[in-house]
N, C-alpha and C positions, 0 to 999 in steps of 0.2 A: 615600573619595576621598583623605584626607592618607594612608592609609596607602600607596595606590598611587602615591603621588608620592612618596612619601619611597623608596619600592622600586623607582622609577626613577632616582631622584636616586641612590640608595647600587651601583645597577647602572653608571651613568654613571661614578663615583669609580672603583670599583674597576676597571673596564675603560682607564680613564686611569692608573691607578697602577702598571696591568699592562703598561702601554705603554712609561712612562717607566723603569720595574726593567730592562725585555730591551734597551732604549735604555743604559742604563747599564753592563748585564751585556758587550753589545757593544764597548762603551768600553774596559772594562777587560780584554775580551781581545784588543784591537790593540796596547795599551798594552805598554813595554818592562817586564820584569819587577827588581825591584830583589832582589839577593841579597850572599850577604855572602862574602868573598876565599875561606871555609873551604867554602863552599857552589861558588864558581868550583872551586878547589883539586881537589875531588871532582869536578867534570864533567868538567876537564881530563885526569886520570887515570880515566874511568870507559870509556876507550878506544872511546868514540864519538868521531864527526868532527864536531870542533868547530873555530872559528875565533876565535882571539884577537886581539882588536883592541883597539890600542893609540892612544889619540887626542892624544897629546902632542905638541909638536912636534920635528924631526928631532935636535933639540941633548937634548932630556930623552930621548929614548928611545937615543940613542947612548952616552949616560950610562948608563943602565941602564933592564934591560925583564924583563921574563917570557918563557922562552926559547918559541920557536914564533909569540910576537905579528907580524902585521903590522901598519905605523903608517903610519897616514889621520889625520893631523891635521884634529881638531876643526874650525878655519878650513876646511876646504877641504872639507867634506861639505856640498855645497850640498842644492837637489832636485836631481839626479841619480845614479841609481845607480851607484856608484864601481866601476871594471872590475876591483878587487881582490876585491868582493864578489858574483859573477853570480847566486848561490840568493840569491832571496827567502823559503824555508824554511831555509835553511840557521840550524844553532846559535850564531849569535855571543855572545861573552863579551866585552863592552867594560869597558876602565879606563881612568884619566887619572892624574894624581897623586894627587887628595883627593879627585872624584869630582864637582867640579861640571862639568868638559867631559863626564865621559863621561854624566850625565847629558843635557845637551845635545843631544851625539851619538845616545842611545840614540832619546831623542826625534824625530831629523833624520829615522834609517833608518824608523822605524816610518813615520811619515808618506810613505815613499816607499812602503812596503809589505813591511816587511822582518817577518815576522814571528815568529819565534825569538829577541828580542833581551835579552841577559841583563847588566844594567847591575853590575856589583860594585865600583863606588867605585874608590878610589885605590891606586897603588902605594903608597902612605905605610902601608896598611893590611898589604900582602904581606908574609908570613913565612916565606915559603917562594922558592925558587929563582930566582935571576935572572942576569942575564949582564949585560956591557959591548959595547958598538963596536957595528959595524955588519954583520948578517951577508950584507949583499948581496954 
């Protein structure tokens, strides 16, 4: 008798453990992915179509950006999906200065359903190629 409680007790655990891993496993593939400037660097040149976005506001990115970035300041990614960005699949690359907006950010699009979204920290971190003004 204990043995067959104990074999529906350890039946019940692990079908709840099994529950909560694919609940979790789901989590973390809606979630935006954190990478590092040399890991962006590489996507941007691996001549797929990708979308750089820039979350700073109009004065730091007139200052300087990463050339090809469009800037959707942080403030202003509410829920709604932003008309600069119409694919929900599409590959975005977001940065900010130091990387706490584009966290934020990365964060805002997923919860709309953006699913491709690649967080890579701050221009402070960029070693590679940038530009001045505005190229609208």
């Amino acid at each position: 008798m204990k043995i067959k409680l104990l074999a529906v007790v350890m039946i019940y655990v692990l079908l709840l453990s099994a529950c909560g891993t694919s609940a979790k496993k789901n989590n973390l593939e809606n979630d935006s992915k954190k990478i590092t400037a040399e890991e962006a660097y590489d996507r941007m040149n691996s001549g797929d179509e990708i979308t750089i976005l820039d979350v700073r506001t109009q004065e730091e990115y007139d200052t300087v950006h990463i050339p090809g970035a469009i800037l959707i300041p942080n403030e202003e990614i509410g829920d709604t999906k932003p008309d600069q960005l119409p694919d929900l699949d599409a590959e975005i690359l977001v940065y900010c200065r130091s990387g706490n907006r584009s966290a934020q950010a990365a964060k805002k699009l997923v919860s709309m359903g953006y699913t491709n979204i690649y967080d890579f920290g701050g221009i402070n971190d960029w070693n590679y190629e940038t530009e001045s003004g505005n190229p609208r």
